[in-house]
PQR file with spaces between the fields and no chain letter, atoms N, CA, C, O and H, PARSE charges and radii, in Angstrom:
ATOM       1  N    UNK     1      62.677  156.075  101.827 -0.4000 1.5000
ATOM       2  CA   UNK     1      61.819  156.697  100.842 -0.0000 2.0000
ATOM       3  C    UNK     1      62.711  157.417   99.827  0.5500 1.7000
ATOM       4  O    UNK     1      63.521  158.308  100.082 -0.5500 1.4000
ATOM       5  N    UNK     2      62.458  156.935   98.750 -0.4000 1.5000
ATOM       6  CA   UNK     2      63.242  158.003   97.554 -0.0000 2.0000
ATOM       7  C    UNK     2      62.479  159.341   97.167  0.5500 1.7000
ATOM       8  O    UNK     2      61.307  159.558   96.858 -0.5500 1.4000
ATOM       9  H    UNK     2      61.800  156.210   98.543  0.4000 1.0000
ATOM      10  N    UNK     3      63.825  160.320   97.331 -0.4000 1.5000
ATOM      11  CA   UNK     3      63.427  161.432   97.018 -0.0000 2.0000
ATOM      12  C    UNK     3      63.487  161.762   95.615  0.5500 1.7000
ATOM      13  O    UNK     3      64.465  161.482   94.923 -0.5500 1.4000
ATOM      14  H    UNK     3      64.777  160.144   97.581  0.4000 1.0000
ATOM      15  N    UNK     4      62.275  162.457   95.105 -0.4000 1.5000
ATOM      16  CA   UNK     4      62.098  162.991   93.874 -0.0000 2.0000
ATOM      17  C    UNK     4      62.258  164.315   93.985  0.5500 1.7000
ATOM      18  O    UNK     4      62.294  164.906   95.064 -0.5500 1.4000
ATOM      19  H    UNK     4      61.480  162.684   95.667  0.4000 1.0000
ATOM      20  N    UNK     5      62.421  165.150   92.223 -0.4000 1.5000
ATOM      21  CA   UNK     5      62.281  166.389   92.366 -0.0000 2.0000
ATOM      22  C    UNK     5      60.894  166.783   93.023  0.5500 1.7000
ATOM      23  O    UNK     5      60.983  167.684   93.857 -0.5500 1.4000
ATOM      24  H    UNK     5      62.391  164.669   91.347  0.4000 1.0000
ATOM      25  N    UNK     6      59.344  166.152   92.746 -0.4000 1.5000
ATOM      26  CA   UNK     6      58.428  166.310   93.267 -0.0000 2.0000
ATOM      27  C    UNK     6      58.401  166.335   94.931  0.5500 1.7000
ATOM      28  O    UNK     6      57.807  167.317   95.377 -0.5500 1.4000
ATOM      29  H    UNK     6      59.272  165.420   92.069  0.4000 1.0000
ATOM      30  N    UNK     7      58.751  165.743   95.574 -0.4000 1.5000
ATOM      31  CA   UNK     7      59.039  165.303   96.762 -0.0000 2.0000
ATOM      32  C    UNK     7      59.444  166.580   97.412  0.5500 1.7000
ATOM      33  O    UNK     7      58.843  167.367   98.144 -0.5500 1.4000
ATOM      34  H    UNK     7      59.233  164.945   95.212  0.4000 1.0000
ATOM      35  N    UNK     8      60.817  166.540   96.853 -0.4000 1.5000
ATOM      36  CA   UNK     8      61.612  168.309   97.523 -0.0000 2.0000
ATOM      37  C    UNK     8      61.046  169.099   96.700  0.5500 1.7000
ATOM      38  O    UNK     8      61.312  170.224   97.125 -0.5500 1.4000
ATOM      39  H    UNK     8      61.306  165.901   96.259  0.4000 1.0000
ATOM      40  N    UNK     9      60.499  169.182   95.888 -0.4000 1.5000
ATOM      41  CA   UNK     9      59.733  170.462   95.938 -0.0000 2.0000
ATOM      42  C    UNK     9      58.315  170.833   96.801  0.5500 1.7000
ATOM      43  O    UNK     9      58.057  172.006   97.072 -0.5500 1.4000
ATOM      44  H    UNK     9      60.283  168.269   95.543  0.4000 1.0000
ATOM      45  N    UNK    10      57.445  169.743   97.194 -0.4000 1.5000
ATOM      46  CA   UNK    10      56.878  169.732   98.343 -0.0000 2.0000
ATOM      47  C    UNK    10      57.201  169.835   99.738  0.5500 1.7000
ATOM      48  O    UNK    10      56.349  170.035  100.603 -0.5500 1.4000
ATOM      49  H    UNK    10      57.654  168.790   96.974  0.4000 1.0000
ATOM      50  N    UNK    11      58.412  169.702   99.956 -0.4000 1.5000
ATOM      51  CA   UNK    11      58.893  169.886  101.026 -0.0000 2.0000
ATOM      52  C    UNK    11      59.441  171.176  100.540  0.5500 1.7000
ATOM      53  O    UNK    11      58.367  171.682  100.213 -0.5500 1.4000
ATOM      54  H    UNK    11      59.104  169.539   99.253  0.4000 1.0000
ATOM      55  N    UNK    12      60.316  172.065  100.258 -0.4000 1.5000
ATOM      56  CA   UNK    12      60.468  173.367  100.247 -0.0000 2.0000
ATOM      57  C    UNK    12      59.731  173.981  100.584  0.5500 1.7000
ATOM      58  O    UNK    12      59.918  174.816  101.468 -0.5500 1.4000
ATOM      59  H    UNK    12      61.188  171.654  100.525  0.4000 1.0000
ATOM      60  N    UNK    13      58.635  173.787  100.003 -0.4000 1.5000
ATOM      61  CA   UNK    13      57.385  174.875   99.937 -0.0000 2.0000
ATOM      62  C    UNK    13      56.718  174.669  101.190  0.5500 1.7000
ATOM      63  O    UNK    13      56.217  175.655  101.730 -0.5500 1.4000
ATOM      64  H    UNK    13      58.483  173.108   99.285  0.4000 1.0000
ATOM      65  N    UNK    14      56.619  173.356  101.831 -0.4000 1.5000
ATOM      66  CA   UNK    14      56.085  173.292  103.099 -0.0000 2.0000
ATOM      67  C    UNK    14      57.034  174.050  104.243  0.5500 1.7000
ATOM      68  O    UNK    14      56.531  174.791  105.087 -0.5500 1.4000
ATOM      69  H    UNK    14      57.026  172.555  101.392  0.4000 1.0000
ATOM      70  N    UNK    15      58.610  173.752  104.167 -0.4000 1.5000
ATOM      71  CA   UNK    15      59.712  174.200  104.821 -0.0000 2.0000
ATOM      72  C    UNK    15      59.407  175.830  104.485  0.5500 1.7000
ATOM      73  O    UNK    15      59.808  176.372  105.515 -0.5500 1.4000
ATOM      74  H    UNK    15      59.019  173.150  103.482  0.4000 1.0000
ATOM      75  N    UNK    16      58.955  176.802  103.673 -0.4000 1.5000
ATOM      76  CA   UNK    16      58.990  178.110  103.351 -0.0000 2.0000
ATOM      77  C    UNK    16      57.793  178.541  103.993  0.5500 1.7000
ATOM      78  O    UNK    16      57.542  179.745  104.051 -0.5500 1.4000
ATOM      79  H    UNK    16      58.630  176.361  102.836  0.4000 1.0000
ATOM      80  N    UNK    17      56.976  177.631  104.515 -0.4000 1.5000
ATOM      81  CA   UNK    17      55.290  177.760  105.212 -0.0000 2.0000
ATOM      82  C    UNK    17      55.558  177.762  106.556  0.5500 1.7000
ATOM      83  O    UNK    17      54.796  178.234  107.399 -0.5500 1.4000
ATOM      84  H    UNK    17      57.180  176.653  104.468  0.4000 1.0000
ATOM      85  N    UNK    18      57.089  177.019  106.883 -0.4000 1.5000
ATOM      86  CA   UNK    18      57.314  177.170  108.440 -0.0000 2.0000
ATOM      87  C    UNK    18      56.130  175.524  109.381  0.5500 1.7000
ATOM      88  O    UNK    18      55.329  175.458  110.314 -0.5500 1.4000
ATOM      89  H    UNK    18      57.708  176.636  106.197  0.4000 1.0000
ATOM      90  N    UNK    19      56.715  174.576  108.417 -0.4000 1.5000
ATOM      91  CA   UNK    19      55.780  173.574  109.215 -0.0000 2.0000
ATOM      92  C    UNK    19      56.738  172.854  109.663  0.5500 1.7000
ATOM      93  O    UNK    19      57.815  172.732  109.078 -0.5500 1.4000
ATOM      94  H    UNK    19      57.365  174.629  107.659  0.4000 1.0000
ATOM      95  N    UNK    20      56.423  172.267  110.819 -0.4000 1.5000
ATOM      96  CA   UNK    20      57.579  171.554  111.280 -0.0000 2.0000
ATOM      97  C    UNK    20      58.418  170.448  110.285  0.5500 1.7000
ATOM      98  O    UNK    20      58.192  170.302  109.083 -0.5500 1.4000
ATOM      99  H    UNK    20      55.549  172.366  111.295  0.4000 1.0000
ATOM     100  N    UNK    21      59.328  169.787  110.992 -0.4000 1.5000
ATOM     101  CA   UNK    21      60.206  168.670  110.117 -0.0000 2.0000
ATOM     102  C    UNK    21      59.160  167.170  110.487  0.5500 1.7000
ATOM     103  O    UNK    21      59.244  166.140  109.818 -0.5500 1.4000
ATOM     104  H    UNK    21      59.511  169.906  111.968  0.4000 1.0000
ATOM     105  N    UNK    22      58.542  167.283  111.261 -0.4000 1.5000
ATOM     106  CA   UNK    22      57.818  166.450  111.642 -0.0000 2.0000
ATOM     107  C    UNK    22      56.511  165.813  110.915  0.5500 1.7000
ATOM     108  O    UNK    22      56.067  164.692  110.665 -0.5500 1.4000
ATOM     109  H    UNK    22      58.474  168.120  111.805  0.4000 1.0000
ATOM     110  N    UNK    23      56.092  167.405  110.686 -0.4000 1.5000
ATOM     111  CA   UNK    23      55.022  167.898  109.993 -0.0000 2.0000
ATOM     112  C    UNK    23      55.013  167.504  108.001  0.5500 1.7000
ATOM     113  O    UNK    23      54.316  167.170  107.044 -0.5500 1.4000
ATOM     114  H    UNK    23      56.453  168.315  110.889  0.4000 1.0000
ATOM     115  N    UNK    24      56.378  167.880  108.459 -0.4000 1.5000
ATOM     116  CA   UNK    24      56.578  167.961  106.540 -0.0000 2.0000
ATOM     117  C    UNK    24      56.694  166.358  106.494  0.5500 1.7000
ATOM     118  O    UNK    24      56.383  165.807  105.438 -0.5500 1.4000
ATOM     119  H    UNK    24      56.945  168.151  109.236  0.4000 1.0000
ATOM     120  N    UNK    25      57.099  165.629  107.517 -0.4000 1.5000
ATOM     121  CA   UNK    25      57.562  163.937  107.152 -0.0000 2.0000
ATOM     122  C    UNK    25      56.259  163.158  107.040  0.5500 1.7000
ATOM     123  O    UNK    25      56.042  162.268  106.219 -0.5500 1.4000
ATOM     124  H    UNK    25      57.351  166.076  108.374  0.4000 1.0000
ATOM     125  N    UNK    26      55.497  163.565  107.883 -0.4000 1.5000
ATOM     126  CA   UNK    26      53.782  163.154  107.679 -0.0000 2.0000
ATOM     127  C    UNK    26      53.024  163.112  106.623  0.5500 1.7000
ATOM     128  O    UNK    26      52.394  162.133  106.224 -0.5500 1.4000
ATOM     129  H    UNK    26      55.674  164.289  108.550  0.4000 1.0000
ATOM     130  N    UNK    27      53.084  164.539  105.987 -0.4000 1.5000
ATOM     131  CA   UNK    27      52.873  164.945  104.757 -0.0000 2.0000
ATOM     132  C    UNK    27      53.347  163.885  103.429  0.5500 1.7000
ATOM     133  O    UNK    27      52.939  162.856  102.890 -0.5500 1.4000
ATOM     134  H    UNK    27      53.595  165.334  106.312  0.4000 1.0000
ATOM     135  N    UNK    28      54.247  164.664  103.328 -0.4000 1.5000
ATOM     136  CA   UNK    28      55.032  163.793  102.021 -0.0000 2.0000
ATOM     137  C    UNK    28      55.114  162.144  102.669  0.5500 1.7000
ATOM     138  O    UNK    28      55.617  161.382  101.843 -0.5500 1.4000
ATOM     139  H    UNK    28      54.579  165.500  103.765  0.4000 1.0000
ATOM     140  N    UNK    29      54.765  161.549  103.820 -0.4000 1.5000
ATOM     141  CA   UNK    29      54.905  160.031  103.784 -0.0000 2.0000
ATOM     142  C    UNK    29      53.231  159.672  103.333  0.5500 1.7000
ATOM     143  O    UNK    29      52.775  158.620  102.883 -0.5500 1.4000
ATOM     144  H    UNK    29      54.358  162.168  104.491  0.4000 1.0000
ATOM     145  N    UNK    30      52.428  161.169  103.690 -0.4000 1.5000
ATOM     146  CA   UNK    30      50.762  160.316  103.214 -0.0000 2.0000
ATOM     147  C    UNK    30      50.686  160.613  101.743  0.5500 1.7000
ATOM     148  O    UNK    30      49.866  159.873  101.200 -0.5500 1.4000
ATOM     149  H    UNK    30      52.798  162.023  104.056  0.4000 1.0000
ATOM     150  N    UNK    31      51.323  161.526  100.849 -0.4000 1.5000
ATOM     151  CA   UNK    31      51.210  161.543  100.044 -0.0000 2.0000
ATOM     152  C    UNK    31      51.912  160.470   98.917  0.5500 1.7000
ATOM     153  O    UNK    31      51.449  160.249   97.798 -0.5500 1.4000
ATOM     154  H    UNK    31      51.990  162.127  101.291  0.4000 1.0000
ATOM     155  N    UNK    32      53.184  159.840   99.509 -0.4000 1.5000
ATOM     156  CA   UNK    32      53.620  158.519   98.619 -0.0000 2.0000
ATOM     157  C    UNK    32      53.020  157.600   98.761  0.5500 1.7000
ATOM     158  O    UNK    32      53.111  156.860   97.782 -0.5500 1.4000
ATOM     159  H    UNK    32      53.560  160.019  100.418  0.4000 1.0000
ATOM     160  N    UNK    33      52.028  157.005   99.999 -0.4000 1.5000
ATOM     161  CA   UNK    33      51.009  156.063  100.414 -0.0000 2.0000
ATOM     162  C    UNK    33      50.446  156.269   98.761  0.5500 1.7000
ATOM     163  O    UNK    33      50.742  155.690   97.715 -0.5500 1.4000
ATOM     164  H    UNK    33      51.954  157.606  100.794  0.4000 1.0000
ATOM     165  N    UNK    34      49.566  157.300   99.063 -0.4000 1.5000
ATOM     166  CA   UNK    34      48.769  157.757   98.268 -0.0000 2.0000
ATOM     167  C    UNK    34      48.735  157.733   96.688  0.5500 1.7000
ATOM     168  O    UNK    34      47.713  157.791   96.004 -0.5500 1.4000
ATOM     169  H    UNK    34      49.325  157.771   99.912  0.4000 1.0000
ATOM     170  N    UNK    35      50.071  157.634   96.221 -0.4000 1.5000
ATOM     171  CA   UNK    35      50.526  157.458   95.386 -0.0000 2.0000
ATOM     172  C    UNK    35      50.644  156.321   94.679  0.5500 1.7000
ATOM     173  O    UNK    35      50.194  156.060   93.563 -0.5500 1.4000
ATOM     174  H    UNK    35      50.901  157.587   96.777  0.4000 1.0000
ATOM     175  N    UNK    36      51.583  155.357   95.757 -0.4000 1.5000
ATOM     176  CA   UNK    36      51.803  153.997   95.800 -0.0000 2.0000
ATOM     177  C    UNK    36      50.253  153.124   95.538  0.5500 1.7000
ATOM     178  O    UNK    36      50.190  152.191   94.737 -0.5500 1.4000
ATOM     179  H    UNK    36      51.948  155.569   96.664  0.4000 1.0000
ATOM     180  N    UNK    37      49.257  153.518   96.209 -0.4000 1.5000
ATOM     181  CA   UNK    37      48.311  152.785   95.778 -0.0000 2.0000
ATOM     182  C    UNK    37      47.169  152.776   94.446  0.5500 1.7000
ATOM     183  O    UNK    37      46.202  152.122   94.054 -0.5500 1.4000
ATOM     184  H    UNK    37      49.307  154.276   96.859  0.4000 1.0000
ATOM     185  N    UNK    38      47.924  153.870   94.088 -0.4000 1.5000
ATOM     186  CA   UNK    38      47.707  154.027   92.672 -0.0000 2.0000
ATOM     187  C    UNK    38      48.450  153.884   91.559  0.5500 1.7000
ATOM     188  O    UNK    38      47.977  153.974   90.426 -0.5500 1.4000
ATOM     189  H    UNK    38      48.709  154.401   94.406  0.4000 1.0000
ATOM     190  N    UNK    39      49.894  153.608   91.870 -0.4000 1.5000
ATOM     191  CA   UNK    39      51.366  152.926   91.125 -0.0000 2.0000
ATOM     192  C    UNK    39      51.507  154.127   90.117  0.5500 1.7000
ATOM     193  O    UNK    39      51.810  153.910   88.944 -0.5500 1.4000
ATOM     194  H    UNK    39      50.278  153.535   92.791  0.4000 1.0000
ATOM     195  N    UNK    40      51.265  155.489   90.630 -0.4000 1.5000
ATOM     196  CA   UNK    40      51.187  156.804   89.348 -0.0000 2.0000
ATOM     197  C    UNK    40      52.431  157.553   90.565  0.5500 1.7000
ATOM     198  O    UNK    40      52.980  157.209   91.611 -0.5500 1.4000
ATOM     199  H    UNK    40      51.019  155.665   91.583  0.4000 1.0000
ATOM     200  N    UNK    41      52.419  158.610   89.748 -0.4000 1.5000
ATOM     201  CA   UNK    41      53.152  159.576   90.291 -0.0000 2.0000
ATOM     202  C    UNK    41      51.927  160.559   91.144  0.5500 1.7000
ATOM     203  O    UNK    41      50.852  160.645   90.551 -0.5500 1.4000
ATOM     204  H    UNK    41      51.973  158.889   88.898  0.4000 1.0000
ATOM     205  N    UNK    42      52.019  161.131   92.196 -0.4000 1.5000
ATOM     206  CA   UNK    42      51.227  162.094   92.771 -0.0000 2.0000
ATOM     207  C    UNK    42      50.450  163.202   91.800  0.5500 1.7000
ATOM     208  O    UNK    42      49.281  163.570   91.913 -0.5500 1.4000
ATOM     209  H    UNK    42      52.893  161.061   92.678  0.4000 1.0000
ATOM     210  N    UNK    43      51.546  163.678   90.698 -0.4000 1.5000
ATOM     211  CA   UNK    43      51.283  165.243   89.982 -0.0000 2.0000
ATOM     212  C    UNK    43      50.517  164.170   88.875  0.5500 1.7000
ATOM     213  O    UNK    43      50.158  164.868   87.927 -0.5500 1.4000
ATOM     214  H    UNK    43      52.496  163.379   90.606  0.4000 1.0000
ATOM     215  N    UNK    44      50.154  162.814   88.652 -0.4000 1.5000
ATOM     216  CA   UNK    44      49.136  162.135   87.334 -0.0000 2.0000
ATOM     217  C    UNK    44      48.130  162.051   88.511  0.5500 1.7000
ATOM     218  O    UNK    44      47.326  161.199   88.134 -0.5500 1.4000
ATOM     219  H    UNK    44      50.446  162.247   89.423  0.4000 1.0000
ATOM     220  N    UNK    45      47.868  162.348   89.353 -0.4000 1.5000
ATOM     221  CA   UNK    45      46.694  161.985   90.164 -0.0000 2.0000
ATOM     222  C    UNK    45      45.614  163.108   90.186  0.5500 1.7000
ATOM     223  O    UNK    45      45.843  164.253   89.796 -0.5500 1.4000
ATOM     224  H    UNK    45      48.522  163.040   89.659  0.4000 1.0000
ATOM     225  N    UNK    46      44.634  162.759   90.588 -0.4000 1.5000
ATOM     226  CA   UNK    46      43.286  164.068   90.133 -0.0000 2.0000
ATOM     227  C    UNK    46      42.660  164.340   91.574  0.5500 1.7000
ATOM     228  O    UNK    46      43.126  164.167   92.700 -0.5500 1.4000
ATOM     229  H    UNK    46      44.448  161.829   90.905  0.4000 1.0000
ATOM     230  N    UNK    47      41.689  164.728   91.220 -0.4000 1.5000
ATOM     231  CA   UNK    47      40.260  165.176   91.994 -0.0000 2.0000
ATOM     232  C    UNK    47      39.365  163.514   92.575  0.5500 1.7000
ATOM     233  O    UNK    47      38.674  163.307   93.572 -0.5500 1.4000
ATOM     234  H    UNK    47      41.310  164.868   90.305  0.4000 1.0000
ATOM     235  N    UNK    48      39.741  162.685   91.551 -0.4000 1.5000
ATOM     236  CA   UNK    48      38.437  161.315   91.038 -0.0000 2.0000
ATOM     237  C    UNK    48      39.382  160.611   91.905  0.5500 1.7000
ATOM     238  O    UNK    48      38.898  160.094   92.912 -0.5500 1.4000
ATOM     239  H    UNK    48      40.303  162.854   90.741  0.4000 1.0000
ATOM     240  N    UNK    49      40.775  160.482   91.683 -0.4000 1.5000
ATOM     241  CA   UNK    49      41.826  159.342   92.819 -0.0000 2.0000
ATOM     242  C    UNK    49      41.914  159.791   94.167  0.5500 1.7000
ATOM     243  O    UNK    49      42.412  159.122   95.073 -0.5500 1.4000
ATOM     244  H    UNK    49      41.168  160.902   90.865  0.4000 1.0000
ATOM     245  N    UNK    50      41.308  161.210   94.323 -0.4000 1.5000
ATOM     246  CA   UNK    50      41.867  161.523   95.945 -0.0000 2.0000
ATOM     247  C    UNK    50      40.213  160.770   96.645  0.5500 1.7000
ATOM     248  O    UNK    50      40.189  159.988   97.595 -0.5500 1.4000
ATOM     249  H    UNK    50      40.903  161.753   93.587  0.4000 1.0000
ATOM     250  N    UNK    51      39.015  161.245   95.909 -0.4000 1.5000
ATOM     251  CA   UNK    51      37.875  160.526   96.489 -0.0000 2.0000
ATOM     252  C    UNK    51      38.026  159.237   96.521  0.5500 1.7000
ATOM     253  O    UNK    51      37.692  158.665   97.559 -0.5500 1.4000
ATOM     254  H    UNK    51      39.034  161.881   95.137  0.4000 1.0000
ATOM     255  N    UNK    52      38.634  158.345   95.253 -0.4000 1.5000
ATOM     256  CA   UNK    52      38.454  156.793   95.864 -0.0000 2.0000
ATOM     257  C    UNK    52      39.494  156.679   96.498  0.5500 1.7000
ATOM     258  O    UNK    52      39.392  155.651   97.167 -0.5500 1.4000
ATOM     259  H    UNK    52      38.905  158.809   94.410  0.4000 1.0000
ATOM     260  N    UNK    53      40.896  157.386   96.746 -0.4000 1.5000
ATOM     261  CA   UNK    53      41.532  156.935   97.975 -0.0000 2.0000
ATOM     262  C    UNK    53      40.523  157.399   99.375  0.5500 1.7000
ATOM     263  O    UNK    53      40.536  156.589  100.302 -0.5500 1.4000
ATOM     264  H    UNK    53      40.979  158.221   96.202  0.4000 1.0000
ATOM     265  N    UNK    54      39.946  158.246   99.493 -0.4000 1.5000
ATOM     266  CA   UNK    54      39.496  158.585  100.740 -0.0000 2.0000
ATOM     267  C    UNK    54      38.274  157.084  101.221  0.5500 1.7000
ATOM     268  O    UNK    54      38.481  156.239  102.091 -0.5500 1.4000
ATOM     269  H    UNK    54      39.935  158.903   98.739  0.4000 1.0000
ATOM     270  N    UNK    55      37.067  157.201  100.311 -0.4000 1.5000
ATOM     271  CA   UNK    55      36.560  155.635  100.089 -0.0000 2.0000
ATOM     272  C    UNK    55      37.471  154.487  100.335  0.5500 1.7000
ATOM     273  O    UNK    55      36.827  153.566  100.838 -0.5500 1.4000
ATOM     274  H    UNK    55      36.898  157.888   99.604  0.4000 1.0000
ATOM     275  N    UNK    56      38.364  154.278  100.219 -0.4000 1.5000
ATOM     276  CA   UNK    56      39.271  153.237  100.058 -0.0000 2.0000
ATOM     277  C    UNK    56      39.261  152.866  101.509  0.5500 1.7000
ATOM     278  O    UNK    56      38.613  152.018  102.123 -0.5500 1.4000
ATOM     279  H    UNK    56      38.887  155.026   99.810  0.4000 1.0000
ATOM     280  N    UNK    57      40.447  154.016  102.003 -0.4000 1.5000
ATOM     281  CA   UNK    57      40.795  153.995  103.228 -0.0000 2.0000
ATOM     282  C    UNK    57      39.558  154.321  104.323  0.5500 1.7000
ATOM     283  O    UNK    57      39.854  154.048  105.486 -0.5500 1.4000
ATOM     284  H    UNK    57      40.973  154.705  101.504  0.4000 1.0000
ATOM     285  N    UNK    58      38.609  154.707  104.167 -0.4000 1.5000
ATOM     286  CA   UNK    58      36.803  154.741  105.095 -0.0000 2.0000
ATOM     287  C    UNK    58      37.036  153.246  105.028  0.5500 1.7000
ATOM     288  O    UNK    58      37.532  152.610  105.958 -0.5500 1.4000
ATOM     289  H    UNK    58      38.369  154.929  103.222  0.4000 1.0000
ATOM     290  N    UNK    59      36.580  152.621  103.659 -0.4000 1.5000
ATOM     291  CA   UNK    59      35.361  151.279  103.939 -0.0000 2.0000
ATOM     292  C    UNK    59      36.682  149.852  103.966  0.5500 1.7000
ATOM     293  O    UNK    59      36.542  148.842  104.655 -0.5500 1.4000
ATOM     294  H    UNK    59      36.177  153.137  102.903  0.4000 1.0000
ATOM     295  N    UNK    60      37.259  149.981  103.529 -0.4000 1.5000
ATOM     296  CA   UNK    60      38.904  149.143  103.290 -0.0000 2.0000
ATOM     297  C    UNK    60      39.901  149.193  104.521  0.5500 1.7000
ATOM     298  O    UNK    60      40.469  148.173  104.911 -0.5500 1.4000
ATOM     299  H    UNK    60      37.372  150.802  102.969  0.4000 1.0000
ATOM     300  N    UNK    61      40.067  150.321  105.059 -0.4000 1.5000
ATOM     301  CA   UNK    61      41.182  150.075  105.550 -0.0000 2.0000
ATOM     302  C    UNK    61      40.414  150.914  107.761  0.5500 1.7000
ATOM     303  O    UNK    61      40.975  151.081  108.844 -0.5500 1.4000
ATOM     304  H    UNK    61      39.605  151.150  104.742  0.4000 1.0000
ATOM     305  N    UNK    62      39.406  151.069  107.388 -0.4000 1.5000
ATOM     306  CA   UNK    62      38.599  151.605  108.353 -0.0000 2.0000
ATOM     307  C    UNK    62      39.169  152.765  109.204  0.5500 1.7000
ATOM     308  O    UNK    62      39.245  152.668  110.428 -0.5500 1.4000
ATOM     309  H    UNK    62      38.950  150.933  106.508  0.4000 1.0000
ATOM     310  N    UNK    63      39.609  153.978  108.455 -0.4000 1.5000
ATOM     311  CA   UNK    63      40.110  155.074  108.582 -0.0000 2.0000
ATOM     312  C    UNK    63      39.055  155.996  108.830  0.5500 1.7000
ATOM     313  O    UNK    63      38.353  156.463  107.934 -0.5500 1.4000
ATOM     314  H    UNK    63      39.548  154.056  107.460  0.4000 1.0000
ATOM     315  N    UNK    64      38.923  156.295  110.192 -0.4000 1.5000
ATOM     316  CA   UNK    64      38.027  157.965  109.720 -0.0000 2.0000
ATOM     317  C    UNK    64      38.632  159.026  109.716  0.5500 1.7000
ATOM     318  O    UNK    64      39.852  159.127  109.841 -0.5500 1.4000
ATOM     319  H    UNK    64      39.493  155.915  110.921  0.4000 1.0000
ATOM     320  N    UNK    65      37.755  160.048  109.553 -0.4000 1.5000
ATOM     321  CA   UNK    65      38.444  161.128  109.334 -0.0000 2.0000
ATOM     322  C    UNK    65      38.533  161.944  110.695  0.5500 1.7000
ATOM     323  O    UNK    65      37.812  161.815  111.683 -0.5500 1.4000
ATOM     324  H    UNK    65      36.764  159.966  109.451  0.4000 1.0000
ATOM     325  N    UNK    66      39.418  162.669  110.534 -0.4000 1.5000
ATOM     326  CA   UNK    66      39.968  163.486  111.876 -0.0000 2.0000
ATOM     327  C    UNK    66      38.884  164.936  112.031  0.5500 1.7000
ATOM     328  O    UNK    66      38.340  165.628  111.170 -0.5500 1.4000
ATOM     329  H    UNK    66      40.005  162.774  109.731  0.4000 1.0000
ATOM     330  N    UNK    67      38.879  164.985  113.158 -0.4000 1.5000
ATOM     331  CA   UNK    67      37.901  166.239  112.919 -0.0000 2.0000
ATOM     332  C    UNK    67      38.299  167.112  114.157  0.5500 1.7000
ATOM     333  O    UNK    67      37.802  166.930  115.269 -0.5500 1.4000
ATOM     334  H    UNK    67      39.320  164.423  113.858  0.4000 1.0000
ATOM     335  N    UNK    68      39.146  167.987  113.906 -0.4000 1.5000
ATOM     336  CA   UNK    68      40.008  169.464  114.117 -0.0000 2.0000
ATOM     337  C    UNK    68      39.492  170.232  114.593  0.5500 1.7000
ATOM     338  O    UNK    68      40.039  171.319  114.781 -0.5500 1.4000
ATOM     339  H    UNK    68      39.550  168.136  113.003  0.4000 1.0000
């Protein structure tokens, strides 16, 4: 995975929150998914791309959601 300034700066800030290394690799790997399937950068992405990724991955890729 190539690191961007975006990237490590999400990880800092997660690393300054005290989340694991594990934690932070999860993170920033769902967020380049996330990215990638929109061929944008994360910080051009909105409110409108996180709902049709969530749609996407429900009816497309048959993901539910986790419930904590």
């Amino acid at each position: 995975m190539v690191t961007t300034a975006l990237r490590e700066r999400m990880r800092a800030i997660l690393r300054t929150r005290n989340y694991s290394p594990r934690t932070i690799e999860t993170y920033t790997t769902a967020v380049a998914r996330f990215a990638r399937h929109f061929g944008r950068s994360p910080d051009l992405l909105g409110c409108q791309e996180i709902g049709e990724y969530q749609l996407w991955l429900r009816e497309e890729q048959h993901v539910s959601a986790s419930l904590h």
